[in-house]
TORRO-760764 format. One line per field, with one value per residue (C-alpha): z, y, x negated. Coordinates in nm, 2 decimals, decimal comma. Each point is the difference from the previous one (the first is absolute). Layout:
REM residues N
Z: (Z; ...) $
Y: (Y; ...) $
X: (X; ...) $
REM end
This chain:
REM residues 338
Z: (12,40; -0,27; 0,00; 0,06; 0,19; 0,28; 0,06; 0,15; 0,28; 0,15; 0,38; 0,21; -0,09; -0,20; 0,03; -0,24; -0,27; 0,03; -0,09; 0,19; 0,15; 0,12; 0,11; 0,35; -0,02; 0,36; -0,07; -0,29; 0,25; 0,36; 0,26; -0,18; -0,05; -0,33; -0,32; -0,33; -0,08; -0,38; 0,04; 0,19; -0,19; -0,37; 0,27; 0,02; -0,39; -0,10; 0,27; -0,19; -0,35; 0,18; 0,09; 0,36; 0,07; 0,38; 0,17; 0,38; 0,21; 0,35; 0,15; 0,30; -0,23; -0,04; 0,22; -0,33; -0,24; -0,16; -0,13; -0,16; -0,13; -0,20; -0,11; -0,33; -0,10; 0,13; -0,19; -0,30; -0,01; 0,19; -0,17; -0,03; 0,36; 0,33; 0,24; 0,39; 0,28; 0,40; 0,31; 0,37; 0,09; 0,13; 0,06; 0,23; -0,23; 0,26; 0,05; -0,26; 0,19; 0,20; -0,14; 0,08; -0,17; -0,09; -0,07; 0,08; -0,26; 0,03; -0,09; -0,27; -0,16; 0,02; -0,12; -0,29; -0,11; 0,11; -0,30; -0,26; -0,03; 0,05; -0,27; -0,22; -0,08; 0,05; 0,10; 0,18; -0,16; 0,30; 0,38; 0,29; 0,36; 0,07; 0,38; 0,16; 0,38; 0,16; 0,23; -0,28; -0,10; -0,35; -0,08; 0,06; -0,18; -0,34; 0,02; -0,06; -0,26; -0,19; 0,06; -0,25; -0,22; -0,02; -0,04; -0,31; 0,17; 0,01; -0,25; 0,21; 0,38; 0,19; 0,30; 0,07; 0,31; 0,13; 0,14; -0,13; 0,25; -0,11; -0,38; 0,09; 0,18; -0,25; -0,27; 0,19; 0,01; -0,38; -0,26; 0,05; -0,30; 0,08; 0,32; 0,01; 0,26; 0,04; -0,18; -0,14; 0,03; 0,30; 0,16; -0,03; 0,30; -0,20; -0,13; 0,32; 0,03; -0,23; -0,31; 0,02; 0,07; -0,27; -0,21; 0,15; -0,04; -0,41; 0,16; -0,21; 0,18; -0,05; 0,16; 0,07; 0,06; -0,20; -0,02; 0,40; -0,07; -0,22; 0,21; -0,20; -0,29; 0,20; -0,07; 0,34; 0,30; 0,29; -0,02; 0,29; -0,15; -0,36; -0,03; 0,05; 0,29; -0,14; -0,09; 0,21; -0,02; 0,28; 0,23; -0,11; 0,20; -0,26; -0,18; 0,23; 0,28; 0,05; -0,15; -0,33; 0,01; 0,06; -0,27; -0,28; 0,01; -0,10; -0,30; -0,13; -0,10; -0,19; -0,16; -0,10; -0,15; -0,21; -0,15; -0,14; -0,18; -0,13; 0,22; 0,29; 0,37; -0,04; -0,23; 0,14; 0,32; -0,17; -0,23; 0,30; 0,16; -0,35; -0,02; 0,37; -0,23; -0,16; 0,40; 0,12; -0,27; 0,07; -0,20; 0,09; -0,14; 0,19; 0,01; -0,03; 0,04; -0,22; -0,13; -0,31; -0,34; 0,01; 0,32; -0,16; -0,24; 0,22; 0,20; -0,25; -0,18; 0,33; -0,09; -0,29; 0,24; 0,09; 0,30; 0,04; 0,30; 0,03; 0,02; 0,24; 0,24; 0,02; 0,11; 0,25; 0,28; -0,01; 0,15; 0,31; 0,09; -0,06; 0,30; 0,10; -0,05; -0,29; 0,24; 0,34; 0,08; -0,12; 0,13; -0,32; -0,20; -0,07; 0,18; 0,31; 0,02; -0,05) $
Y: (2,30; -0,01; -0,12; 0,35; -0,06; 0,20; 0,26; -0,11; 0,14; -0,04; -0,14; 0,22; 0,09; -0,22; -0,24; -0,25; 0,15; -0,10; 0,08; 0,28; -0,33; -0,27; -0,34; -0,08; -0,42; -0,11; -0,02; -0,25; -0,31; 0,16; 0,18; 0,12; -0,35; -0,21; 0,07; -0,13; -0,09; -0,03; 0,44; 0,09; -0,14; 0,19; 0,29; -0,04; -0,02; 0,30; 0,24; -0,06; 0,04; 0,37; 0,14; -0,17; -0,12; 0,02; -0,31; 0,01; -0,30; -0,10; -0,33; -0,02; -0,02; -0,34; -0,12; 0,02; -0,09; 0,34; -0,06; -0,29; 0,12; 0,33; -0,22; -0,14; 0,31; 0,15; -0,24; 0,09; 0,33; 0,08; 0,25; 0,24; 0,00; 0,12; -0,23; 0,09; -0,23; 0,06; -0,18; 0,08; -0,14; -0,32; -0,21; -0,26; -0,34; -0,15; 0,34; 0,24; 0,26; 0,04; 0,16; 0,16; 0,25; -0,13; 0,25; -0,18; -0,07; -0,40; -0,01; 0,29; -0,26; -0,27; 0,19; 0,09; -0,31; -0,15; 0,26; -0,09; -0,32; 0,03; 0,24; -0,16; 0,31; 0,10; 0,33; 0,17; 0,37; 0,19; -0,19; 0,19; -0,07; -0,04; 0,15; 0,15; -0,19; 0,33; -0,21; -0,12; 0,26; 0,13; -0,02; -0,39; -0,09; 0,30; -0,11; -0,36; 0,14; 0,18; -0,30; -0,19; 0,28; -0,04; -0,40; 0,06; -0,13; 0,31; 0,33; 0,28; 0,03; 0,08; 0,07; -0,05; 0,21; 0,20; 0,37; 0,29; -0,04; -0,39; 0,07; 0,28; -0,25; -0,26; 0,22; 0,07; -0,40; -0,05; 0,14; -0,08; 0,00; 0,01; 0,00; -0,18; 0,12; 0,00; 0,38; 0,00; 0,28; -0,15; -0,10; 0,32; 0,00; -0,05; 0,36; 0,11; -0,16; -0,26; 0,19; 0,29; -0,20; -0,18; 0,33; 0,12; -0,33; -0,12; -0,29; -0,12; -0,05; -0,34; 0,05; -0,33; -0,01; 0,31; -0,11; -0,07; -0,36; 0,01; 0,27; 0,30; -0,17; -0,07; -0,39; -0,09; 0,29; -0,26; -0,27; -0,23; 0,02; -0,05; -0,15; -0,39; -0,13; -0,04; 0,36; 0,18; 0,32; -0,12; 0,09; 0,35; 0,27; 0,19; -0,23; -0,11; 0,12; 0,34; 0,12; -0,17; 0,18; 0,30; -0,01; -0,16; 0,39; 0,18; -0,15; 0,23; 0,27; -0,26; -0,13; 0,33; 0,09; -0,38; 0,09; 0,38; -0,20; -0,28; -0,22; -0,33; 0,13; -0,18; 0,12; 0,41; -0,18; -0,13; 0,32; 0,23; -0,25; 0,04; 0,36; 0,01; -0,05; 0,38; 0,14; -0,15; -0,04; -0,30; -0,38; -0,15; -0,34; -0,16; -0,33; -0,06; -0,43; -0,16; -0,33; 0,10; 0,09; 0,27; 0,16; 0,04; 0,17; 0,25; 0,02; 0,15; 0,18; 0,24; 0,11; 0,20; 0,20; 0,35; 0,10; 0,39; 0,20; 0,02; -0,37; 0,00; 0,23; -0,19; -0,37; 0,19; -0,05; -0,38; -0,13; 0,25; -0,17; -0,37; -0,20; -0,28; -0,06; -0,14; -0,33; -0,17; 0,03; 0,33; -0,10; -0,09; 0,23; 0,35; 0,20; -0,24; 0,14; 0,33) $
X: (6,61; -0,27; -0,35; -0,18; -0,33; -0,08; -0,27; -0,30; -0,25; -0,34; 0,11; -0,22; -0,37; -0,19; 0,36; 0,12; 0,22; 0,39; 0,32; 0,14; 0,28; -0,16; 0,18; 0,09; 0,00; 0,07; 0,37; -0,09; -0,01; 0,00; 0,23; 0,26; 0,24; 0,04; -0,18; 0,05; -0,36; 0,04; 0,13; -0,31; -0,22; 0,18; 0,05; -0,41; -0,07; 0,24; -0,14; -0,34; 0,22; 0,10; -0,36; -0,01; -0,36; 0,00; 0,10; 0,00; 0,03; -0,15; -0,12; 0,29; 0,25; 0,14; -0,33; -0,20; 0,31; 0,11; -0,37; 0,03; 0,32; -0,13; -0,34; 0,08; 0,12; -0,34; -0,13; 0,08; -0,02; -0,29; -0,18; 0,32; 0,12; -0,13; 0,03; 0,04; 0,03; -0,03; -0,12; 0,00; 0,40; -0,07; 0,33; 0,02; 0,06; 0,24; 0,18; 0,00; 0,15; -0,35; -0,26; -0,34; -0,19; -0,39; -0,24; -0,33; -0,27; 0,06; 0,38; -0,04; -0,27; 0,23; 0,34; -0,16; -0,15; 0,35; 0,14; -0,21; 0,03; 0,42; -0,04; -0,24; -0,21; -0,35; 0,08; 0,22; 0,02; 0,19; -0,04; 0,19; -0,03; 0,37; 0,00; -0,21; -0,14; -0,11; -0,22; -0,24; -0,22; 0,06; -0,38; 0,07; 0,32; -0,10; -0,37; 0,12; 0,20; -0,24; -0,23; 0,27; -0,02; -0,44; 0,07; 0,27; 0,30; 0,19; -0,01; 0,14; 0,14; 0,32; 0,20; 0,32; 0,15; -0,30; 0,01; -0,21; -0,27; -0,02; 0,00; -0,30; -0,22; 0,04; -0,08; -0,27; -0,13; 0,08; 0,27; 0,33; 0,19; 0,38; 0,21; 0,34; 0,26; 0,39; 0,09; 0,37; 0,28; 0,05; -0,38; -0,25; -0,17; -0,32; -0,01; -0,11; -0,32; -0,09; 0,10; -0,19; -0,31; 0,06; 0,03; -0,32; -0,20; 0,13; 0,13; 0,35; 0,29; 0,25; 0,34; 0,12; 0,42; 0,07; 0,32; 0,06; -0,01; 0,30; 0,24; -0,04; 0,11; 0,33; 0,00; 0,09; 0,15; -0,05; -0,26; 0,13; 0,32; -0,10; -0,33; -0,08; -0,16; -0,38; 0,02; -0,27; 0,20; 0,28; -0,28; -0,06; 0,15; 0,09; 0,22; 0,23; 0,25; 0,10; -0,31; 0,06; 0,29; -0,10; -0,26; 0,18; 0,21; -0,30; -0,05; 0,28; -0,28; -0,15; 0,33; 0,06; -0,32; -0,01; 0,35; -0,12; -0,33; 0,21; -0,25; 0,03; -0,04; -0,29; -0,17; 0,05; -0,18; -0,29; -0,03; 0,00; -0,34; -0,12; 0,01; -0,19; -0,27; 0,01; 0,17; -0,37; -0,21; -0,13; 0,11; 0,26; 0,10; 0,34; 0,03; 0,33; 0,07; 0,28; 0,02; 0,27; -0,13; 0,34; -0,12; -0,40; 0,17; 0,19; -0,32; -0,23; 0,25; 0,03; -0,34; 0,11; 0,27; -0,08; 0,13; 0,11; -0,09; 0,40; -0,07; -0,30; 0,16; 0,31; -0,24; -0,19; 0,13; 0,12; -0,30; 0,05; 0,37; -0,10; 0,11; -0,22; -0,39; -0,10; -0,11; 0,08; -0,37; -0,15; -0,30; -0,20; 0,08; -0,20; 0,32; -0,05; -0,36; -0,05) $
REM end
């Protein structure tokens, strides 16, 4: 695959500087089954050897433990990664599977003390509010934000599934330096709203499941059929039933289009999120997970694929004929909202 290092880009106005891929590491230790620890952590070392200096992790994963997991490697190369980490999920430590969302000034105070110290760093250079609680004011839950960035906890801000009128008022409060939402081939609901604010404001944008979670690469067709038990997926709509079905066929365009550039289905989905970049001219840096040093490889290499408009024309309409929403619940995401 070759040790090329990516291109890099400034994540929003007055952002950090990354490469244009960033690393997804929730995968590394949490949701999606069994991991082979001693893989993750080389899979963490040679997406820095590639040009990868985003590292995005969040606080609910693992209850604090995919945290702990990426700090050594934080550790020891802290002054050439950025480092981003999330709060606001709060699970439920005798049930997991309940969660609320915590916006208010107290919790934010104590998540991200909570992710220093499992981290091991003084700073945290990009903090995202992972969901947004509608009922907490934003001059509450971004105030206490920008409060961490006046004390030298945190470097730059985030939000993770907000809607255009959200990003704008938070903007408003302090500067927001990257959004992360779902935005994939087969999840683009955000270029309605979100998008273009974020176009209009220089916030960077920081697609998170560019690759739908692992279906547009066509490793699995049905995931209650084919994925283990602990796999968060087999509760996705999209992935299983009829509707799996149903959209496993229309990765055929994509098929297509890997064979003519001698490329992975992956890799034509994450260059088409890529290349949203230029459609919207804003950044964009995906954040596609893996724990495998091969699949790093495959990652970045999909930023040096140009896609035609042959191409482009030919993906368009996938996202229009997906069957299923992207969760059970909608109801925290920016789509659920606006």
């Amino acid at each position: 695959m070759g040790s090329k290092k990516i291109e890099t880009v400034e994540l929003g106005t007055g952002g950090p500087r990354v490469g244009v891929q960033g690393l997804g590491c929730m995968g590394m230790s949490f949701a999606y089954g069994p991991t082979d620890a001693d893989e993750a952590r080389a899979t963490l070392e040679r997406a820095l050897e590639l040009g990868v200096t985003l590292y995005d992790t969040a606080d609910m994963y693992g209850m604090g433990e995919n945290e702990k997991f990426i700090a050594p490697f934080i550790q020891a190369h802290r002054d050439e990664i950025v480092l981003a980490t999330k709060f606001a999920i709060s699970p439920d430590p005798d049930d997991p599977t309940k969660r609320t969302i915590r916006n208010d000034r107290p919790y934010i105070r104590e998540a991200v003390e909570g992710s220093l110290r499992r981290l091991g760093v003084d700073e945290i250079d990009l903090y995202y509010m992972h969901r947004r609680n509608p009922d907490v004011p934003l001059e509450e839950s971004v105030g206490a934000m920008a409060e961490l960035v006046a004390e030298g906890k945190v470097k730059h801000l985030g939000l993770s599934e907000v809607t255009g009128p959200e990003l704008r008022a938070a903007q408003a409060i302090h500067p927001i330096a990257a959004v992360q939402s779902e935005w994939s081939l087969f999840s683009r609901d955000v270029e309605a709203g979100v998008v273009p604010a974020a176009v209009e404001l220089g916030v960077g944008f920081v697609p998170y499941s560019p690759l739908g979670r692992g279906f547009l690469t066509g490793a699995f067709v049905s995931a209650d059929k084919e994925l283990g038990a602990d796999d968060f997926r087999r509760m996705q709509p999209r992935f299983t039933g009829d509707n799996a079905t149903a959209n496993a066929a229309l990765l055929e365009p994509i098929r297509k289009i890997a064979e003519a550039h001698g490329a992975t289905l992956g890799q034509i989905a994450l260059a088409w999120v890529q290349q949203q970049a230029a459609a919207h001219g804003l950044a964009v840096v995906p954040i596609p997970g893996t724990r495998k040093r091969t699949r790093v490889e495959e990652n970045t290499g999909a930023t040096r694929i140009e896609l035609t408009e042959e191409d482009l024309a030919l993906l368009e309409p996938i996202a229009g004929q997906v069957a299923g929403a992207r969760y059970a619940d909608m109801s925290s995401t920016s789509a659920g909202r606006e």
